[in-house]
MMTF fields as JSON, N, C-alpha, C and O atoms, coordinates in Angstrom:
{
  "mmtfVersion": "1.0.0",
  "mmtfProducer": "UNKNOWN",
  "numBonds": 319,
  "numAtoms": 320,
  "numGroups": 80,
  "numChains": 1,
  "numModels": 1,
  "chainsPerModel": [1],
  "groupsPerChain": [80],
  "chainIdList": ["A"],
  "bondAtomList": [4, 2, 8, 6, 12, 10, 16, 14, 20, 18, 24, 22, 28, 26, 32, 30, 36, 34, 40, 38, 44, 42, 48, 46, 52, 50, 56, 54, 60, 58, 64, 62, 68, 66, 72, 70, 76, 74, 80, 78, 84, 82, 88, 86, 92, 90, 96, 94, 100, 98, 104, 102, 108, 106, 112, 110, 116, 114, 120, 118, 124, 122, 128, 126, 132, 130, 136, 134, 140, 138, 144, 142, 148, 146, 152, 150, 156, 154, 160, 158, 164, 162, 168, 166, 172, 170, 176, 174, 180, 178, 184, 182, 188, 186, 192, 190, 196, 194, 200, 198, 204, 202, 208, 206, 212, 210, 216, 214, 220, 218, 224, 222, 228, 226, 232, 230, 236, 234, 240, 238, 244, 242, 248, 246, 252, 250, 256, 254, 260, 258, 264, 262, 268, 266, 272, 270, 276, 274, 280, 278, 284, 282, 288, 286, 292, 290, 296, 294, 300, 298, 304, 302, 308, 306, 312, 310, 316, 314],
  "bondOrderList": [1, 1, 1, 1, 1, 1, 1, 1, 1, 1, 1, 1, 1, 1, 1, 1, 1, 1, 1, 1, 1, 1, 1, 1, 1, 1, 1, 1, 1, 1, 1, 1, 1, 1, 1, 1, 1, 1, 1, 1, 1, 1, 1, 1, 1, 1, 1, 1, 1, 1, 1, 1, 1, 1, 1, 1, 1, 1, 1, 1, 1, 1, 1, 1, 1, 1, 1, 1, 1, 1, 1, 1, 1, 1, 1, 1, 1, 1, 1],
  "groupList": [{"groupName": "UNK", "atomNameList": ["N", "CA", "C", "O"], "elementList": ["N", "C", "C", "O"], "formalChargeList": [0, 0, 0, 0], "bondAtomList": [1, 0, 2, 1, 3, 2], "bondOrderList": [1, 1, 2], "singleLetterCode": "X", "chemCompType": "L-PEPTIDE LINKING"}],
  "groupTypeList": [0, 0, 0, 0, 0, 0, 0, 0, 0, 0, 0, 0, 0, 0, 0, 0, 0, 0, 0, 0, 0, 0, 0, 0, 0, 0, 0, 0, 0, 0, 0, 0, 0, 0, 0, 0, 0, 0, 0, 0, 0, 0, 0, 0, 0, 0, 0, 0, 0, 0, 0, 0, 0, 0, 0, 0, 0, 0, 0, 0, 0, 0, 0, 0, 0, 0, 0, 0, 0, 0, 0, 0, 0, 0, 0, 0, 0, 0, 0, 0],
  "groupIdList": [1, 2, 3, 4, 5, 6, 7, 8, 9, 10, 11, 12, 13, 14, 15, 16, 17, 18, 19, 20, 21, 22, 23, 24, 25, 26, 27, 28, 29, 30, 31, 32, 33, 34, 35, 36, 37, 38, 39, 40, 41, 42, 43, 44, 45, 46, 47, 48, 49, 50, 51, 52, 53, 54, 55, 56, 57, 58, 59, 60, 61, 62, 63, 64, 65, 66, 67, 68, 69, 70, 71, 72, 73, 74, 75, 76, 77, 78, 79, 80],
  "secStructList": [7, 7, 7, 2, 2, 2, 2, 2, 2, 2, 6, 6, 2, 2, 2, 2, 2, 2, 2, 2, 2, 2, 6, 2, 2, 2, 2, 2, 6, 7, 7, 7, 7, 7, 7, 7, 1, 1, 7, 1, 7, 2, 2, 2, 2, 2, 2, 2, 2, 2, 2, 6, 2, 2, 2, 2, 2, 2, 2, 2, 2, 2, 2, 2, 7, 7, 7, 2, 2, 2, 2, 2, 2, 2, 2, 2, 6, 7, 7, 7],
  "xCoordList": [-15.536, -15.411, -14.088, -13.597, -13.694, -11.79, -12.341, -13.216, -11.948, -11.882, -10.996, -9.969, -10.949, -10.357, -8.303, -7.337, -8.422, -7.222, -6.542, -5.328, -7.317, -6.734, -6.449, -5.327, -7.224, -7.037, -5.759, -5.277, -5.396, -4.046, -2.801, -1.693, -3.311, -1.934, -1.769, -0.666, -2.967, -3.026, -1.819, -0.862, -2.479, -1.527, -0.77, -0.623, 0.234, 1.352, 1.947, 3.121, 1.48, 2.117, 2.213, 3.142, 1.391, 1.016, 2.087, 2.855, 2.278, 3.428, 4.763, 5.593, 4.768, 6.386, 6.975, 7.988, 5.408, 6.49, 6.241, 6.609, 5.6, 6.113, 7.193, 7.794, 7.897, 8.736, 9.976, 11.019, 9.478, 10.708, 10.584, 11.061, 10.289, 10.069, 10.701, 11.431, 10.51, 10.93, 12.457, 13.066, 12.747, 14.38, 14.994, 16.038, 13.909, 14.626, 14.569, 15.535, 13.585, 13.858, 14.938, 15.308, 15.432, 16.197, 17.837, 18.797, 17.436, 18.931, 19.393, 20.532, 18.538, 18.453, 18.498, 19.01, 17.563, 17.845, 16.896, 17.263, 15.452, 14.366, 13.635, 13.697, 12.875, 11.841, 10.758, 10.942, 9.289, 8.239, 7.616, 7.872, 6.69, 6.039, 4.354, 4.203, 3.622, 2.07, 1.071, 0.257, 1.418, 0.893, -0.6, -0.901, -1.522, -3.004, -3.589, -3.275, -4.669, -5.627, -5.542, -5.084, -6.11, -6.373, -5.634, -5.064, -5.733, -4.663, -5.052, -5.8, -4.393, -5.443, -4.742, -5.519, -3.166, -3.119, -2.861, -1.746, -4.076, -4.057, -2.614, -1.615, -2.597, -1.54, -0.309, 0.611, -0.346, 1.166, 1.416, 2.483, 0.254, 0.442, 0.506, 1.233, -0.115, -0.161, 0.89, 1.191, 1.724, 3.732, 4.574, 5.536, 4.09, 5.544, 5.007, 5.81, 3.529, 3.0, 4.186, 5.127, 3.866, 4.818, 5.919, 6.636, 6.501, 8.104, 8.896, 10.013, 7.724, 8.128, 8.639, 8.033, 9.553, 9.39, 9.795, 9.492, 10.688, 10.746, 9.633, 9.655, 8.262, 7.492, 6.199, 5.166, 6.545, 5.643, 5.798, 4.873, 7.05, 7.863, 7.31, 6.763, 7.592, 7.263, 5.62, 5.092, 4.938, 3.348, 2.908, 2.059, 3.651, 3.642, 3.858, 2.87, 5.006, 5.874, 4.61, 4.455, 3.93, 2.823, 1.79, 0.905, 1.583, -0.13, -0.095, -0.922, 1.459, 1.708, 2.599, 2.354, 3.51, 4.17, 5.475, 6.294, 5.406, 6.564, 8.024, 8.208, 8.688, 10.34, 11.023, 10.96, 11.631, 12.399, 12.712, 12.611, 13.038, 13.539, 12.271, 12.102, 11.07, 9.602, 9.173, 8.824, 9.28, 8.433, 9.137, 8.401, 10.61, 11.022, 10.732, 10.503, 10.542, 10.445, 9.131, 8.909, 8.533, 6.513, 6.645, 6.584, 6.937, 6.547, 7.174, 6.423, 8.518, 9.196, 8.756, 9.151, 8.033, 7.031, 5.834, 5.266, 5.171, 3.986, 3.27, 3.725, 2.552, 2.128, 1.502, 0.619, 1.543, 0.455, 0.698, -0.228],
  "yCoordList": [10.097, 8.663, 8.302, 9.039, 7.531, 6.852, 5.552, 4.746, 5.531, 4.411, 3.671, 4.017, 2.805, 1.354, 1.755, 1.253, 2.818, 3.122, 4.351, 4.309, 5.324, 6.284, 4.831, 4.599, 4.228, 3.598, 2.535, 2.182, 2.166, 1.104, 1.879, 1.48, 3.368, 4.478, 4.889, 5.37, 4.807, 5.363, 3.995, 4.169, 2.889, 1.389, 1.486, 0.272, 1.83, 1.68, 3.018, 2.912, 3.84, 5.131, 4.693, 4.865, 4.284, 3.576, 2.653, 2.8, 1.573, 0.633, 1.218, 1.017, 2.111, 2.586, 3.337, 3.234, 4.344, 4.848, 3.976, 4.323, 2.653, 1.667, 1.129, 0.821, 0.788, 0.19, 1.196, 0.77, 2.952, 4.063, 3.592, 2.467, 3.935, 3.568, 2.536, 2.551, 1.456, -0.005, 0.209, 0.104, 0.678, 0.717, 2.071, 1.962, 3.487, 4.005, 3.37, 3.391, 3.021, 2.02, 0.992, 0.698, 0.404, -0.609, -0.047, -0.335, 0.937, 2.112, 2.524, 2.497, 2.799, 3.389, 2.748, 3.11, 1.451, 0.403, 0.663, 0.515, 1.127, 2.095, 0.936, 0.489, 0.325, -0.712, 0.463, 1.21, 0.199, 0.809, 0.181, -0.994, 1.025, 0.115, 1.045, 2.247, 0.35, 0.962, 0.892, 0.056, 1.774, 1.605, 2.125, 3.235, 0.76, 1.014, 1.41, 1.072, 2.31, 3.211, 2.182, 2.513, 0.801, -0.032, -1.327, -1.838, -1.859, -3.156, -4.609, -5.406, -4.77, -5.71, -7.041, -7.988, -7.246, -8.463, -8.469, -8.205, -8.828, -8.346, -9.438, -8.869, -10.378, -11.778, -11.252, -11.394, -10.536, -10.068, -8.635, -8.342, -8.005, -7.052, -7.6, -7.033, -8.449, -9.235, -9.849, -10.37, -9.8, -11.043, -9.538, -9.468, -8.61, -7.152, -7.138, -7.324, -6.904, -6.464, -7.166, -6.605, -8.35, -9.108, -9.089, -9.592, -8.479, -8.545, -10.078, -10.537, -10.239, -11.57, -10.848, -10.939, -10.378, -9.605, -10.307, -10.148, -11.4, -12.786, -13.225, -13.326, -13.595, -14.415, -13.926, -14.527, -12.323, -11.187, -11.229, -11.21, -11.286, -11.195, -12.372, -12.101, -13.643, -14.694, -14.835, -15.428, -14.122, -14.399, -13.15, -13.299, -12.279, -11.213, -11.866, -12.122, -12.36, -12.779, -14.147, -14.423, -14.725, -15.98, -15.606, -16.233, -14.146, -13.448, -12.796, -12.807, -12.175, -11.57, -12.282, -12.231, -12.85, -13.517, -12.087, -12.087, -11.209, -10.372, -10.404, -11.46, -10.126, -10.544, -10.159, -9.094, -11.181, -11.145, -9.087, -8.557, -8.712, -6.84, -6.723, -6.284, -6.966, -6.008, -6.259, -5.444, -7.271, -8.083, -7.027, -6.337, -7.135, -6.641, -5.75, -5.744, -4.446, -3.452, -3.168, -2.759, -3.36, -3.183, -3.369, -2.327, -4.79, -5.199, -3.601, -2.857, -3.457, -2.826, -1.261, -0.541, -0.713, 0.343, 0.502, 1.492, -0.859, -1.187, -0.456, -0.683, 0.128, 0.947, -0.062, -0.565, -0.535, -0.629, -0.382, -0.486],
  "zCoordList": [-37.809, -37.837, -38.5, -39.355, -38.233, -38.377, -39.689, -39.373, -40.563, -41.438, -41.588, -41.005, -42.115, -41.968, -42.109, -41.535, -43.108, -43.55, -42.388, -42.192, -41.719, -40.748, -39.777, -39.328, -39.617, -38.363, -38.113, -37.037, -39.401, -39.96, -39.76, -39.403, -40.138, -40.035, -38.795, -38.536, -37.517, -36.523, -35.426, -34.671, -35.855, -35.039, -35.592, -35.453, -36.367, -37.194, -36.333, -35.98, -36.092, -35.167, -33.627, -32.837, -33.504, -31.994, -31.852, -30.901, -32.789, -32.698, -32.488, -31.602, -33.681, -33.462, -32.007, -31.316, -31.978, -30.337, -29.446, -28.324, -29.536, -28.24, -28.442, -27.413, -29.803, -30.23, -29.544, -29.049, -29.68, -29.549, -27.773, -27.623, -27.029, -25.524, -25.154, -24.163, -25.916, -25.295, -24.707, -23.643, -26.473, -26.941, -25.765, -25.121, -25.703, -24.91, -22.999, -22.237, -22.762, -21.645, -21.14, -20.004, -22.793, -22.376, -22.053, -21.339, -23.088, -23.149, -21.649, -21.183, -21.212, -20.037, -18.428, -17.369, -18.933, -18.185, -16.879, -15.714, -17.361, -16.607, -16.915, -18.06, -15.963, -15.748, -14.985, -14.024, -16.092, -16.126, -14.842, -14.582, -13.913, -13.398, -13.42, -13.64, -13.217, -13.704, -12.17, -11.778, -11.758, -10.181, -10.781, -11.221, -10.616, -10.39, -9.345, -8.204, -9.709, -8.477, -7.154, -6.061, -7.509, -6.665, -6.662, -7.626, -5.263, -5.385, -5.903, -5.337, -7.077, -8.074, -7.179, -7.053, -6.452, -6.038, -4.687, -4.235, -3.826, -2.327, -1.903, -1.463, -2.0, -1.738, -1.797, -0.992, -2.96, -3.154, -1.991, -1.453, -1.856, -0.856, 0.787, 1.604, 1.046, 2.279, 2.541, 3.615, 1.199, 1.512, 1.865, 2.63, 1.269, 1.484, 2.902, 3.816, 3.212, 4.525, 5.518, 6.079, 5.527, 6.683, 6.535, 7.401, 5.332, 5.458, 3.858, 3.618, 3.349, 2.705, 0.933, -0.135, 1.158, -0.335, -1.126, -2.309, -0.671, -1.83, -2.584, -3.811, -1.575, -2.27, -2.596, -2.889, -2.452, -2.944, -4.478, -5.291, -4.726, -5.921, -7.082, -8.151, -6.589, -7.0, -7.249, -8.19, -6.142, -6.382, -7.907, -8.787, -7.735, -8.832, -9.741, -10.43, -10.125, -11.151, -11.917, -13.107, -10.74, -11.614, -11.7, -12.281, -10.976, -11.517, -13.17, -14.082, -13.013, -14.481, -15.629, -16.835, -15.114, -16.054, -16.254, -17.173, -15.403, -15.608, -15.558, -14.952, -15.702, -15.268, -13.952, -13.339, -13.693, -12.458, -11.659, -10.552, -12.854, -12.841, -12.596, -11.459, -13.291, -13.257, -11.701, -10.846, -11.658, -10.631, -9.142, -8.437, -8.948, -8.136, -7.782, -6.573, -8.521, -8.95, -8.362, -7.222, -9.02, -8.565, -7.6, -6.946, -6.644, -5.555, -4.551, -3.92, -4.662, -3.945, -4.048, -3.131, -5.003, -4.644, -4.752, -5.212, -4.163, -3.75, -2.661, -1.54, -2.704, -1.406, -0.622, -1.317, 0.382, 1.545, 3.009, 3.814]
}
């Protein structure tokens, strides 16, 4: 069992290597993308389907609130 104090030291470790990632991401200029098992936004897959990768982008961008780079990004290795 984890007590109150392992567990403060455990998010404080957790924090920092997201903090190390961010920074080496930004260094790098590597936009993460998190391809889920399944397609959580059919709309956004139904705009690449036809060819609409503008407003694939845009429907991404107001489901997540991601950035212009993320948004692109996902959409454009979107499987369908």
């Amino acid at each position: 069992m984890v007590d109150d104090m392992q567990f403060a030291k455990l998010n404080e470790r957790v924090a920092l290597l997201e903090r190390q990632v961010e920074a080496l991401m930004q260094q790098l200029k590597f936009a993460y993308v998190d391809r889920p098992a399944t397609q959580l936004y059919p709309d956004v897959a139904e705009m690449k389907r036809r060819g609409n990768l503008i407003e694939a982008i845009k429907l991404y961008r107001g489901h997540t609130n991601a950035s212009l780079a993320e948004a692109k990004t996902y959409v454009e290795n979107m499987q369908v």
